[in-house]
N, C-alpha and C positions, 0 to 999 in steps of 0.2 A: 362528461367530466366537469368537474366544481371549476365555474366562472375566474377562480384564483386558486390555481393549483401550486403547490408547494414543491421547490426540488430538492430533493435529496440526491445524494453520494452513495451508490451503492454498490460494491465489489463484488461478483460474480465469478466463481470458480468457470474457467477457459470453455470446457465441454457445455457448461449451464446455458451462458451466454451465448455460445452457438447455436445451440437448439433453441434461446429464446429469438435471436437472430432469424432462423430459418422459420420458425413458427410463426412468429411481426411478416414473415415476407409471404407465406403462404395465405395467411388470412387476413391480407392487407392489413393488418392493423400496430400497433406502434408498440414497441417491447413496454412502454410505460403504462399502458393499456393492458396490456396484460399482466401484468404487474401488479397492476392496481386491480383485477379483478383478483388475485391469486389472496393477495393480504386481504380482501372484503369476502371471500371464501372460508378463507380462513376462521378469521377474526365472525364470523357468523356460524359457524361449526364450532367455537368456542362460547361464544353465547349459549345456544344448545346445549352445551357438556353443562353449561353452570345452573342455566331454566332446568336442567335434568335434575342436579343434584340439591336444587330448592326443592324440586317436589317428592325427592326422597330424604330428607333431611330427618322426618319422624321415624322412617322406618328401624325394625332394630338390627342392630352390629352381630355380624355373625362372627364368632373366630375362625380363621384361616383353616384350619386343624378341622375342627368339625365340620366345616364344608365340603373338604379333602372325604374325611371317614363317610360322610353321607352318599357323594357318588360313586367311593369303592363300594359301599352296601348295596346302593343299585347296580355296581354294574358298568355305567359310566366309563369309571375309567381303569 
């Protein structure tokens, strides 16, 4: 964890906070801690979505409709 950790206030729906409770207690490790990896998961799974759609940025826009009509044609769906 970073030298100079920041706190924050966060509210937790009752059921959530139990199971981050019981999860901090089974894997020894601290609900903040798992916290923090859950947002850098995240927050890195959204990087991805955006590296994805740079490198489709050129491709071309299909409409909704003809994508539809094209997998009834095959079949699909």
């Amino acid at each position: 964890m970073d030298s100079n950790p920041k706190r924050a206030t966060v509210y937790f729906d009752p059921a959530l906070h139990r199971a981050l409770r019981v999860k901090a207690a089974e894997t020894e490790r601290s609900i903040s801690d798992l916290v923090n990896e859950a947002v850098q998961l995240s927050l890195a799974e959204d990087a991805e979505d955006l590296a994805a759609f740079e490198d489709r940025v050129n491709e071309p826009s299909l409409p909704y409709e003809n994508v539809v009509k094209d997998l009834k044609r095959r079949g699909k769906i």
